[in-house]
NUPAKE-932134 format. One record per residue: x, y, z of N, C-alpha, C in turn. Coordinates in steps of 0.2 Angstrom, whole numbers, plus 5000, padded with zeros to 4 digits. Layout:
! NUPAKE-932134
ATOM    n_u    n_v    n_w   ca_u   ca_v   ca_w    c_u    c_v    c_w
ATOM      X      Y      Z      X      Y      Z      X      Y      Z
...
END
This chain:
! NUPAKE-932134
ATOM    n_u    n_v    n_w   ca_u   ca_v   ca_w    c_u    c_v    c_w
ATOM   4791   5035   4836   4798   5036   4838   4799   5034   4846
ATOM   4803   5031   4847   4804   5027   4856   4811   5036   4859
ATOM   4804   5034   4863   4809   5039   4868   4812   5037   4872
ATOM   4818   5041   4874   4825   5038   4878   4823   5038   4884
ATOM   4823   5035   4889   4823   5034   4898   4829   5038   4901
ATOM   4825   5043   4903   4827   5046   4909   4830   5046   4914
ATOM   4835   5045   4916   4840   5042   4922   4840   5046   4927
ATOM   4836   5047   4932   4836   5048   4939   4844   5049   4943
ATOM   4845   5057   4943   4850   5057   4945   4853   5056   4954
ATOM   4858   5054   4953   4861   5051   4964   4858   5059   4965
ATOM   4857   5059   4975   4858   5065   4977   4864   5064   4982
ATOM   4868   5067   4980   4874   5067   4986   4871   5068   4995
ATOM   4864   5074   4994   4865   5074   5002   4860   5069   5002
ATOM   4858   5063   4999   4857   5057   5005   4863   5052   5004
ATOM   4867   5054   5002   4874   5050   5002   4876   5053   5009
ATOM   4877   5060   5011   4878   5063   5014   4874   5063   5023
ATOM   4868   5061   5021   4863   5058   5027   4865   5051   5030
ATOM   4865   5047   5026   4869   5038   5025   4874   5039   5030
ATOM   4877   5043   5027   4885   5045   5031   4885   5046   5037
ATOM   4883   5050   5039   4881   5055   5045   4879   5048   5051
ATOM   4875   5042   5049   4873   5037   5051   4878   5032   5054
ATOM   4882   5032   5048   4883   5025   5047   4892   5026   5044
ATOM   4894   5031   5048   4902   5032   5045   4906   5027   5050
ATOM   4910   5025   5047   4915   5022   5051   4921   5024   5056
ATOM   4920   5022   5059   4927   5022   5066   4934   5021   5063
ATOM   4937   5026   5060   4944   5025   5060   4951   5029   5065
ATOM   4954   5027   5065   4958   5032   5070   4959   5038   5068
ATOM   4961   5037   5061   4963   5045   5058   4958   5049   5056
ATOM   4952   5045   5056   4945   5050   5055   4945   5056   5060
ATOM   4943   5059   5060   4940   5067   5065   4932   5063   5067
ATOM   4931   5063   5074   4926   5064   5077   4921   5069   5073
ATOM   4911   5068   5073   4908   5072   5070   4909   5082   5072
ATOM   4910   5083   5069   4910   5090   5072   4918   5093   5072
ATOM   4923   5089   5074   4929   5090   5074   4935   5091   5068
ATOM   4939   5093   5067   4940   5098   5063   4947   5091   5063
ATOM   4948   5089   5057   4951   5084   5053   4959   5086   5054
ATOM   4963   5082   5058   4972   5084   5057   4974   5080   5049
ATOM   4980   5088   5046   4981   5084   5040   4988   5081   5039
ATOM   4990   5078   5044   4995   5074   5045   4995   5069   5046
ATOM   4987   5069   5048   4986   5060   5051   4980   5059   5043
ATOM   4979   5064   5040   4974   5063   5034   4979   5061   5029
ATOM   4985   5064   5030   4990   5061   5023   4994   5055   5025
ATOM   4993   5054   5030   5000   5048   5033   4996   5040   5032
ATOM   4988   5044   5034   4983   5037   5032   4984   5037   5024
ATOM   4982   5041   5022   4980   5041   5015   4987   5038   5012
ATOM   4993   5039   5015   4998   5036   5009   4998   5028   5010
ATOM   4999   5028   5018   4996   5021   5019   4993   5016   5017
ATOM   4986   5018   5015   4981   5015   5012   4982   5014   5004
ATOM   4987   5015   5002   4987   5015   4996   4989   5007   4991
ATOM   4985   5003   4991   4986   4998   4987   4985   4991   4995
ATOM   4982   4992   5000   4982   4991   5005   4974   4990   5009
ATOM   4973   4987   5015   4966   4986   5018   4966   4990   5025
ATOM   4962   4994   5025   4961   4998   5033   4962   4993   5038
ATOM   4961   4986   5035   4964   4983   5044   4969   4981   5044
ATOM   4975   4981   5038   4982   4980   5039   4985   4988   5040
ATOM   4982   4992   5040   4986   4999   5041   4984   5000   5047
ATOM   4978   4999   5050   4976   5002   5059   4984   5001   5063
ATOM   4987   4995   5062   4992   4997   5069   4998   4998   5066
ATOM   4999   4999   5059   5004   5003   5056   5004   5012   5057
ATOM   4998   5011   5057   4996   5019   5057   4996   5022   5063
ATOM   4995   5016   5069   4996   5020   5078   5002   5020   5079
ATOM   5006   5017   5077   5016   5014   5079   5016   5020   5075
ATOM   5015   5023   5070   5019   5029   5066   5015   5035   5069
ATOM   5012   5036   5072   5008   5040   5076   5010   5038   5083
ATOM   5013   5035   5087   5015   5034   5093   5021   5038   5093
ATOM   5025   5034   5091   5034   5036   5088   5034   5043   5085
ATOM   5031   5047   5080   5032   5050   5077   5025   5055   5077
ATOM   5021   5059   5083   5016   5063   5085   5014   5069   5078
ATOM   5020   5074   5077   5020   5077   5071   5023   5076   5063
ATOM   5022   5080   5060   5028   5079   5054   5033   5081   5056
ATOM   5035   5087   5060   5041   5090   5061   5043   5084   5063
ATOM   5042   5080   5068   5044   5073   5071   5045   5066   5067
ATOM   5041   5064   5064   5043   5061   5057   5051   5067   5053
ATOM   5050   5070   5051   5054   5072   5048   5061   5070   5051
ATOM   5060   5073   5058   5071   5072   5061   5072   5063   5062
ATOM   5066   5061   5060   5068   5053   5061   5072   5050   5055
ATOM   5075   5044   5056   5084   5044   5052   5077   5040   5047
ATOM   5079   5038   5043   5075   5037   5036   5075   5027   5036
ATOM   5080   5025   5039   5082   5020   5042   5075   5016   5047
ATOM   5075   5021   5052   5069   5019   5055   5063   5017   5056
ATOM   5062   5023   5047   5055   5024   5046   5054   5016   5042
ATOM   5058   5017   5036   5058   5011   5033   5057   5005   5035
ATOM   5060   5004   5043   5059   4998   5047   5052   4997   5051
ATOM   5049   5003   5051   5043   5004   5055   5037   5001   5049
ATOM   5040   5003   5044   5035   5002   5036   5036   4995   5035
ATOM   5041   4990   5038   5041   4984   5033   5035   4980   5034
ATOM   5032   4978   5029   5027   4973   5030   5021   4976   5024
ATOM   5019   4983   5026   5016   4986   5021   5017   4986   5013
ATOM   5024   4985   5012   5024   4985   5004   5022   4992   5000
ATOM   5026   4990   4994   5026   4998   4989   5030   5003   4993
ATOM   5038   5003   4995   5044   5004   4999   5044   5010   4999
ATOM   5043   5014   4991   5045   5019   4988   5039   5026   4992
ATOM   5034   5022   4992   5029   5025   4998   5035   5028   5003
ATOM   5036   5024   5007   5039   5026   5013   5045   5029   5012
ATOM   5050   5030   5007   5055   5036   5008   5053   5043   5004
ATOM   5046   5040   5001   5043   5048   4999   5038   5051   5004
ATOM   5036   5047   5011   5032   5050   5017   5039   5052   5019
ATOM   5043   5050   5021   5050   5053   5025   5051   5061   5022
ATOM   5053   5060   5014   5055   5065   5011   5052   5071   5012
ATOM   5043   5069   5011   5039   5073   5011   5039   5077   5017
ATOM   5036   5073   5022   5039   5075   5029   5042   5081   5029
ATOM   5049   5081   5027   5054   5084   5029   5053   5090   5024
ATOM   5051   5090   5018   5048   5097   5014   5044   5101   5019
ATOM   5039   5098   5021   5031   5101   5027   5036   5104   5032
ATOM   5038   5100   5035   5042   5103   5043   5046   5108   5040
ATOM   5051   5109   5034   5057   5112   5033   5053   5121   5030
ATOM   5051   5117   5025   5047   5123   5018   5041   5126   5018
ATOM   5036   5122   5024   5031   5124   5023   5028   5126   5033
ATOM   5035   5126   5037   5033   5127   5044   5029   5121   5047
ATOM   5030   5117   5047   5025   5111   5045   5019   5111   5047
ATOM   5017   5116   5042   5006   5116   5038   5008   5113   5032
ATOM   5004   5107   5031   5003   5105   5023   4999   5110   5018
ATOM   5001   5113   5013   4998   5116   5010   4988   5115   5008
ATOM   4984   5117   5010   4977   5115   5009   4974   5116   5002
ATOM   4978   5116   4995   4975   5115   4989   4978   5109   4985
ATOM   4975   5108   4983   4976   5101   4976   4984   5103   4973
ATOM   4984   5109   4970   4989   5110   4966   4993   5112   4969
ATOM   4994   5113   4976   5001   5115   4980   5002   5107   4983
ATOM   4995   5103   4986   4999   5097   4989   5003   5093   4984
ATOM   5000   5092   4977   5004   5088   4972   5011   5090   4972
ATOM   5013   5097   4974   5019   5097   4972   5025   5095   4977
ATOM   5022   5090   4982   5027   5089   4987   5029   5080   4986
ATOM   5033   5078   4987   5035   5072   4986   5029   5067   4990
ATOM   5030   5062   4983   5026   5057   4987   5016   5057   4986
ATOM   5016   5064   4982   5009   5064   4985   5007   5068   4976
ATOM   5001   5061   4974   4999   5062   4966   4993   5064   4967
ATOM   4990   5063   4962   4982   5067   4959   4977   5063   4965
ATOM   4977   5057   4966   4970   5054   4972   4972   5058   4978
ATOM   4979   5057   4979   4980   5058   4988   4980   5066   4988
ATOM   4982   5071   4982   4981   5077   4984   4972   5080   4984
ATOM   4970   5076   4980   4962   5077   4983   4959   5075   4987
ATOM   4962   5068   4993   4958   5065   4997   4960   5071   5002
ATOM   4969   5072   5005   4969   5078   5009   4966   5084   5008
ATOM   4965   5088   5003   4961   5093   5003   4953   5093   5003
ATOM   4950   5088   5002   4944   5085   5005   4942   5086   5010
ATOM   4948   5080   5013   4945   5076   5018   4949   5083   5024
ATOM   4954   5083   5024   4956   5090   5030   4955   5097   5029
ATOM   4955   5100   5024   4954   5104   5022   4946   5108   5019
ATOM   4942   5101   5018   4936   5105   5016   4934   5105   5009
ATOM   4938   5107   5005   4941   5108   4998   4937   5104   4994
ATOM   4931   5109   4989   4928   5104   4984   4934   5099   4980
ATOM   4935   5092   4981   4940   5089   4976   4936   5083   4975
ATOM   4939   5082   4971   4935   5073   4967   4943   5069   4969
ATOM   4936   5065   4975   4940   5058   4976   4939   5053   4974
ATOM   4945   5050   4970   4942   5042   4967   4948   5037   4969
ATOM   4945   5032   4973   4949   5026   4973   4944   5020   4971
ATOM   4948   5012   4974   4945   5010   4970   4936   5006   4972
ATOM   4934   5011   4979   4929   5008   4979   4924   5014   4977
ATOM   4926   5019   4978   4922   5027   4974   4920   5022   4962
ATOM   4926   5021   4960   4925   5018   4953   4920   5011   4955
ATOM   4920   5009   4957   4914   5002   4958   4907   5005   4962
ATOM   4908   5011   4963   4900   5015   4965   4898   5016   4960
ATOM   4903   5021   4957   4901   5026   4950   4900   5018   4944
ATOM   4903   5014   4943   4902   5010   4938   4894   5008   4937
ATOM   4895   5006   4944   4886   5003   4947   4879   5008   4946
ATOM   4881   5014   4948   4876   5018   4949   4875   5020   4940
ATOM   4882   5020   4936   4878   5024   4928   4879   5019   4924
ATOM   4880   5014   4928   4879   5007   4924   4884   5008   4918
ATOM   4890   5008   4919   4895   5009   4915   4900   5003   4914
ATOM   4898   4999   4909   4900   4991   4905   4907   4990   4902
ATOM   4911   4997   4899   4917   4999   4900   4922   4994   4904
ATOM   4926   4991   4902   4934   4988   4906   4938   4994   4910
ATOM   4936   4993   4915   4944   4996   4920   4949   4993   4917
ATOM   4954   4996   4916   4959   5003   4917   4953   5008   4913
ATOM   4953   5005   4906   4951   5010   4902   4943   5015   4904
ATOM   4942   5013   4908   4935   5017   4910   4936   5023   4915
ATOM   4943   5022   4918   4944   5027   4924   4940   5034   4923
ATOM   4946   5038   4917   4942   5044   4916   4937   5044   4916
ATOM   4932   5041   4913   4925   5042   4914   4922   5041   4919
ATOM   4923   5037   4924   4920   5037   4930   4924   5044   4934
ATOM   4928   5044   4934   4932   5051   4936   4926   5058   4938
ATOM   4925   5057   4929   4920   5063   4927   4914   5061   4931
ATOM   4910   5056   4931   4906   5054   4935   4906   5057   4943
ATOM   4910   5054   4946   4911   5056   4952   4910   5063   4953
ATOM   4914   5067   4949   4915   5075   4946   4908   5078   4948
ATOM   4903   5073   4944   4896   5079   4945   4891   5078   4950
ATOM   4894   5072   4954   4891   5072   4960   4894   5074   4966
ATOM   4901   5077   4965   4906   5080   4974   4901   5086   4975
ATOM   4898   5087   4980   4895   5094   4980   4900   5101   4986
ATOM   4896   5107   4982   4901   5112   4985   4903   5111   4993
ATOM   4899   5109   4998   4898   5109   5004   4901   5104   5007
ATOM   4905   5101   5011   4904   5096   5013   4907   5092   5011
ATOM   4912   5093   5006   4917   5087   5005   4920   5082   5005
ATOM   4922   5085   5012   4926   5077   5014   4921   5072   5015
ATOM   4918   5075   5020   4910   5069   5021   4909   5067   5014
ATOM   4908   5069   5010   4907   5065   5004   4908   5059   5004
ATOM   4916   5064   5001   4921   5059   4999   4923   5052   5003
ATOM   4923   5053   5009   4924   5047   5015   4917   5043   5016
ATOM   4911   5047   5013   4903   5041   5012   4902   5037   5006
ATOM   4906   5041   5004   4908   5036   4997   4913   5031   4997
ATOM   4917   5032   4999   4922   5025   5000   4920   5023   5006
ATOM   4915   5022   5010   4911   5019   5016   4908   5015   5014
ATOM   4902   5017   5010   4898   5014   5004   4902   5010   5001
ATOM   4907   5010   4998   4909   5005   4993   4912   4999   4998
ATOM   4916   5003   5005   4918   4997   5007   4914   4993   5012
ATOM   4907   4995   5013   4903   4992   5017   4895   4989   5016
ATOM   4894   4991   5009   4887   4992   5005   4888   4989   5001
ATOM   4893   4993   4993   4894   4992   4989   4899   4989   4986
ATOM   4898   4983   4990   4904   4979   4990   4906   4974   4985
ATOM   4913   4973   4982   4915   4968   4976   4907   4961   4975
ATOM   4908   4960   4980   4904   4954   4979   4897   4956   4984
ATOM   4892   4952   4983   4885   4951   4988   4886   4958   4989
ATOM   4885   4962   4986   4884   4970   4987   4875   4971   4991
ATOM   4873   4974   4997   4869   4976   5002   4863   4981   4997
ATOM   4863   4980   4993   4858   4986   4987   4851   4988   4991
ATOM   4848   4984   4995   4843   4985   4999   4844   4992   5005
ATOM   4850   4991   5008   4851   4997   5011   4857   5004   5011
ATOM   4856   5002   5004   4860   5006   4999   4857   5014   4998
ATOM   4856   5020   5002   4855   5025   5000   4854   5029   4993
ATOM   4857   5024   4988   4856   5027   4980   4851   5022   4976
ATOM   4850   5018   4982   4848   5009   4976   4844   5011   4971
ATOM   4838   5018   4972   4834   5019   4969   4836   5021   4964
ATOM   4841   5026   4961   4843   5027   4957   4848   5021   4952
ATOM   4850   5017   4956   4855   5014   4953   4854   5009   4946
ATOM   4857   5013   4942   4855   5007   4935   4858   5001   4934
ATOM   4863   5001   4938   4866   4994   4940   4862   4993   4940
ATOM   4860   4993   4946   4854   4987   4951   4846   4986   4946
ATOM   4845   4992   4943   4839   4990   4937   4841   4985   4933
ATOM   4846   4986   4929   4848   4982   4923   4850   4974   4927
ATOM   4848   4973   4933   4853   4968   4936   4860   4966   4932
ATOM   4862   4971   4934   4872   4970   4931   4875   4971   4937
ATOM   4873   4973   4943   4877   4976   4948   4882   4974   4950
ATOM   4883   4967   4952   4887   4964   4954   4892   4963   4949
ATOM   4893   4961   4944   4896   4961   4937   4899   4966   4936
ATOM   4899   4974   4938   4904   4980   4938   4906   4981   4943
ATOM   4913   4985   4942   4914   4987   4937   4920   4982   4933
ATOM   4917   4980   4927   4921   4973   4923   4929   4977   4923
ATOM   4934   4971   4921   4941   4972   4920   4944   4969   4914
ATOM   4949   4974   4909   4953   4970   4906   4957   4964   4909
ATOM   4955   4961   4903   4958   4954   4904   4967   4954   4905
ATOM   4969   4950   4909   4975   4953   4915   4980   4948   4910
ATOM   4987   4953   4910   4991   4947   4904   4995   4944   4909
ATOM   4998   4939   4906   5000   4934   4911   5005   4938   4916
ATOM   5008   4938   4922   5013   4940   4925   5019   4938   4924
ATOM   5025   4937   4924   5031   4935   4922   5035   4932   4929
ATOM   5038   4926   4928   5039   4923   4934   5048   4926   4934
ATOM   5051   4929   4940   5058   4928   4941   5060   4924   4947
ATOM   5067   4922   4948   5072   4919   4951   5076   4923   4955
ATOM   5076   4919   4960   5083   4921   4964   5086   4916   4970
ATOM   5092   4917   4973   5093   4914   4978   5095   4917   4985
ATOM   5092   4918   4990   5093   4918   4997   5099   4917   4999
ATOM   5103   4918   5002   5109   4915   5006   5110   4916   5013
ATOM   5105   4910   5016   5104   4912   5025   5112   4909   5029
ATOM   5116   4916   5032   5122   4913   5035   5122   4918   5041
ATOM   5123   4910   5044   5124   4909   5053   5128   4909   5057
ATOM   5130   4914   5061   5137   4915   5064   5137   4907   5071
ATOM   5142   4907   5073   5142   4903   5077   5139   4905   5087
ATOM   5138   4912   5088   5135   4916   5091   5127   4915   5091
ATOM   5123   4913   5084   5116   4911   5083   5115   4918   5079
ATOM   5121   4922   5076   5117   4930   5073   5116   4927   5065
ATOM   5112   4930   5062   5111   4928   5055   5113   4936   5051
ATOM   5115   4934   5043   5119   4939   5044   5113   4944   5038
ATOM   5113   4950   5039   5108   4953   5033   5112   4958   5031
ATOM   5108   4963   5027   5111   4968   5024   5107   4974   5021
ATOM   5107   4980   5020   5102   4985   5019   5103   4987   5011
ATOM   5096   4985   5008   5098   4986   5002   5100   4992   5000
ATOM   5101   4994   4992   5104   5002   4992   5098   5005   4991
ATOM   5096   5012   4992   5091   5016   4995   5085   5017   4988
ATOM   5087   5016   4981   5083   5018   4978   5082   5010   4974
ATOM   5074   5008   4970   5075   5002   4965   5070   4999   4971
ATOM   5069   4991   4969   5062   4989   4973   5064   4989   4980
ATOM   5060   4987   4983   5065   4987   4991   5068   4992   4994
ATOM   5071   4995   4988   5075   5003   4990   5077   5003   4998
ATOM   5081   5003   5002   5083   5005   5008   5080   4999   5015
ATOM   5078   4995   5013   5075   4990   5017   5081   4985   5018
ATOM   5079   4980   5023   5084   4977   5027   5083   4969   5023
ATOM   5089   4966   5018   5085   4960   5017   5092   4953   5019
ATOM   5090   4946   5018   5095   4944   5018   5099   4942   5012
ATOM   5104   4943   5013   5108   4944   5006   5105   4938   5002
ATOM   5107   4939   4994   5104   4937   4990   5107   4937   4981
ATOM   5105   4935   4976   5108   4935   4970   5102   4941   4966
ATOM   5103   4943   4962   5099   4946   4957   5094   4941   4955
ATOM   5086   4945   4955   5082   4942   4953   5080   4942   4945
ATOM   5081   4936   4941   5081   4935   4934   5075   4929   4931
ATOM   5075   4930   4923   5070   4924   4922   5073   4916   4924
ATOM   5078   4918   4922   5080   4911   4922   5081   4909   4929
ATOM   5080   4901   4929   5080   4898   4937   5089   4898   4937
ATOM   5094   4900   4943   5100   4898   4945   5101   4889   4947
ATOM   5106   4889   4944   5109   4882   4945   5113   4883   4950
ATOM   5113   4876   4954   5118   4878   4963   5124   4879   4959
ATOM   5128   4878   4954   5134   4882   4953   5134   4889   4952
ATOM   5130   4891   4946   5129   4897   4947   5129   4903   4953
ATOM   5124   4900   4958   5124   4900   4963   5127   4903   4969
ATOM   5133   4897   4969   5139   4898   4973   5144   4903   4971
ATOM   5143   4903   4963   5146   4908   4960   5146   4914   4963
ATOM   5140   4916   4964   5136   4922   4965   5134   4923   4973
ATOM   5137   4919   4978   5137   4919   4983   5142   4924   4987
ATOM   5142   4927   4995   5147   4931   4996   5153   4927   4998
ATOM   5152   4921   4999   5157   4919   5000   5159   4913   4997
ATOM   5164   4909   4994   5165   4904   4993   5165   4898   4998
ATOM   5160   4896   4997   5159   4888   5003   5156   4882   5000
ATOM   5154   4878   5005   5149   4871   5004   5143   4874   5006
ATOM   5140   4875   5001   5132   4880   5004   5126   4872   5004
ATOM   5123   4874   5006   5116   4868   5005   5111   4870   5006
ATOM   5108   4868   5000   5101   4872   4997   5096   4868   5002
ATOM   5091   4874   5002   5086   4868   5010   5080   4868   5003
ATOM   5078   4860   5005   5069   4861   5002   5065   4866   5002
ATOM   5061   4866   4995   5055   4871   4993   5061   4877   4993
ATOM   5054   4882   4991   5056   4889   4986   5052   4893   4991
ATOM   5053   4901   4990   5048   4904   4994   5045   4908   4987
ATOM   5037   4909   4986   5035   4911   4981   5031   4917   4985
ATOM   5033   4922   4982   5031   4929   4981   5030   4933   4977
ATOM   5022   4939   4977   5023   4943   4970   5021   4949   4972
ATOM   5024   4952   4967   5026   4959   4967   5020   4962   4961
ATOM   5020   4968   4961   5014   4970   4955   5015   4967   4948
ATOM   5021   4969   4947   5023   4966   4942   5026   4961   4938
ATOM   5027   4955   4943   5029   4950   4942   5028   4947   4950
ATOM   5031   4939   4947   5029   4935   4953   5036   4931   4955
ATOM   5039   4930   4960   5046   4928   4963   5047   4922   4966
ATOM   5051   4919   4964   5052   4911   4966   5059   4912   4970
ATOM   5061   4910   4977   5065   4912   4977   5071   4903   4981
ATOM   5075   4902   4979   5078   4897   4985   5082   4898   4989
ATOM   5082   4895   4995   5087   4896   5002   5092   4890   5002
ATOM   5099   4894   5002   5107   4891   5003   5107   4891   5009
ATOM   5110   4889   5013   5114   4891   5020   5120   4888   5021
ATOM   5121   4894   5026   5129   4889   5028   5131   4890   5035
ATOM   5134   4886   5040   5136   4889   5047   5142   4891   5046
ATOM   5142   4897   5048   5149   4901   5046   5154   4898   5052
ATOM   5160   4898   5050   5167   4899   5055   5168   4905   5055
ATOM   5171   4909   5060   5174   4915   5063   5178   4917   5057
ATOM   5183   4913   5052   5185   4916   5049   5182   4917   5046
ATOM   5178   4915   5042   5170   4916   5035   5168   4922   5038
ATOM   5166   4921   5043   5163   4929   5046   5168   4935   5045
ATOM   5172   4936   5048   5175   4942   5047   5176   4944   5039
ATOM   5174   4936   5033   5176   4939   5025   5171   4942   5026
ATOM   5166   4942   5028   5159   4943   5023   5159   4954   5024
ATOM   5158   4955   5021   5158   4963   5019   5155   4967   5025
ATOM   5159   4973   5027   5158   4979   5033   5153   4976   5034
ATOM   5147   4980   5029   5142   4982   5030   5135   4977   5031
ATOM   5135   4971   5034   5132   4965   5038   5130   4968   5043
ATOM   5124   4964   5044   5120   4968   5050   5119   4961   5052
ATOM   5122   4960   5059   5123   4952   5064   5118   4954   5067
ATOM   5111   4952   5066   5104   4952   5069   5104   4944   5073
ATOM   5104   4943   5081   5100   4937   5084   5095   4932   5080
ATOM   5094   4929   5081   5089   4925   5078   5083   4925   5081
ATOM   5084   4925   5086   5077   4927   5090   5076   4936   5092
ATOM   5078   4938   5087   5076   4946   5085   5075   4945   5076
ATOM   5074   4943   5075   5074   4941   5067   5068   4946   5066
ATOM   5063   4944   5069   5056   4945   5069   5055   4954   5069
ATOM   5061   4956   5073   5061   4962   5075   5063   4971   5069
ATOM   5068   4965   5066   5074   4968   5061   5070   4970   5055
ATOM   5063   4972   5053   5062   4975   5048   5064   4974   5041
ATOM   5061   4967   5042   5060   4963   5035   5055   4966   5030
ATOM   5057   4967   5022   5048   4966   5020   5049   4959   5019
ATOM   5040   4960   5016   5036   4952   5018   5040   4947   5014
ATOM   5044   4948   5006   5049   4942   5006   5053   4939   5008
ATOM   5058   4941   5011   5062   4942   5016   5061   4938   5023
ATOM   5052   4940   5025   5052   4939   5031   5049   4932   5028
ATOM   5048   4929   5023   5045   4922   5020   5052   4920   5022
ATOM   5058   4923   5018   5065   4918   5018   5065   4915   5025
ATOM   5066   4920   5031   5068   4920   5035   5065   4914   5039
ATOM   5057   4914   5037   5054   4908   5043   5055   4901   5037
ATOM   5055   4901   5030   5057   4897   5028   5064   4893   5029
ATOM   5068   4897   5031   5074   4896   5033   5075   4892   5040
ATOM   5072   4897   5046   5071   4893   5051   5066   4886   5053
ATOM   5061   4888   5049   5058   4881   5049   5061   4873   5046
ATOM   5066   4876   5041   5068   4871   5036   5075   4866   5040
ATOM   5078   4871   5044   5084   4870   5049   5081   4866   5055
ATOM   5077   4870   5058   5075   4869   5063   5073   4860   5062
END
């Protein structure tokens, strides 16, 4: 009868050694020995969410320069924060930090609650980011998994499974290696490792703390996890831009309504986004004003999680009387402050497509 092999199981405290070594420099990190702020532990973490640590570092000091505590973040108008946020993407993020904020400073004297089951109950903040805070600021045995923690765990139990469908299991994996002590450190050596070791491609296995253990690396399959269901195609939508210039050099934009994609961000106006491509009558139709609009070359192509966005640019230079139709609530931004006005990143595509295309 063939006996089964044995699987050598990780030891967390040489993950925990590794770390101590070779941790990374982040701003919001706590110094070794220094005792973790969880206002900078959750503002990263919300931050970081679907996002790379080098596109958040000077998101992360501007909203820490501006805004030092939660109580401070809170009295700020919602308006500004969103503008402080353009660029980063996933909107809905940022008026649930704002929201949140204001619960901590209002409800909670602004201390973030230090458990799993109290932080989830505050806006904005689900099952990963309530364990990473209580982890990472608080100490608090919690299973962190993001997606470089899932491509450890996949590697190390050799786990052949398709993401999405394999989460739970790696989950529970992670689960029997968080040890009581020392948590956060864990948890933050573990996504060090994934993002500096462990890596999607040309993974460093040689100086890898666990490589001994690793059944990935036995089996040579390592690089090949953690495998993904095959991705369904994404759906293309439509829209139309309508870049209008006042005779002053102001362009005109406008703030979307606060809830739905974009929710409360500044864009240049525009038609609903649909499957089908707009024909320039329709167009005009659907335009704030009735004019001679003239559609500039090329399309700006963007994609959102769920779809992907073709969009085309109209213009028009306005007369003084066109200006005063167009509706109150136009925000006459200079042209040479475009840059400044808190675009997100679509928006900010129309805008240079538009001035490139004129220019």
């Amino acid at each position: 009868m063939k006996k089964s092999r044995k699987l050598a199981s990780p030891d967390p405290q040489a993950l925990l050694a590794w770390y101590d070594r070779h941790r990374r420099r982040l701003p919001w990190r706590a110094l070794p020995g220094r005792t973790s702020d969880p206002y900078a532990v959750w503002l990263s973490e919300i931050m970081l969410q679907q996002t790379t640590v080098t596109a958040v570092k000077p998101y992360y000091e501007n909203f820490l320069t501006r805004w030092p505590t939660v109580e401070d973040l809170a009295k700020a108008p919602v308006a500004d924060v969103m503008t402080a946020w353009a660029g980063l993407g996933y909107y809905a993020r940022a008026r649930n930090l704002h929201k949140c904020a204001g619960v901590v400073a209002s409800g909670h004297a602004g201390m973030f609650p230090d458990t799993e089951e109290h932080l989830r109950k505050l806006p904005g903040i689900g099952p990963y980011t309530a364990a990473a805070v209580a982890a990472i600021a608080f100490d608090k045995k919690a299973v962190v998994v993001d997606g470089n923690v899932e491509r450890v765990m996949a590697r190390l139990f050799a786990i052949t499974a398709p993401l999405p469908g394999s989460k739970e299991t790696l989950r529970a994996l992670a689960a029997t290696l968080t040890p009581e002590q020392r948590a956060g450190d864990y948890a933050q050596g573990v996504m060090d490792l994934g993002a500096t070791v462990c890596t999607p491609k040309s993974p460093a296995c040689v100086i890898c703390p666990w490589a001994d253990v690793c059944e990935g690396r036995k089996l040579g399959i390592a690089e090949t996890l953690p495998r993904k269901a095959k991705k369904v195609e994404t759906p293309l939508r439509h829209g139309v831009a309508f870049w209008m210039v006042r005779a002053d050099g102001c362009v005109a934009l406008r703030r979307r309504p606060p809830k739905g994609l974009l929710g409360g961000m500044t864009e240049v106006p525009g038609t609903d986004w649909r499957a089908e491509k707009w024909t320039d009558v329709e167009a005009a139709e659907a335009a704030p004003l009735r004019a001679k609009w003239r559609a500039l070359p090329g399309v700006i192509n963007h994609t959102f999680t769920h779809f992907r966005l073709e969009v085309a640019v109209h213009t028009i230079d306005l007369t003084a009387a066109q200006a005063r139709k167009l509706e109150p609530e136009i925000i006459w931004t200079p042209l040479a402050r475009i840059g400044r006005a808190g675009l997100p990143s679509v928006m900010a595509k129309v805008a240079r497509h538009a001035l490139a295309a004129i220019t």
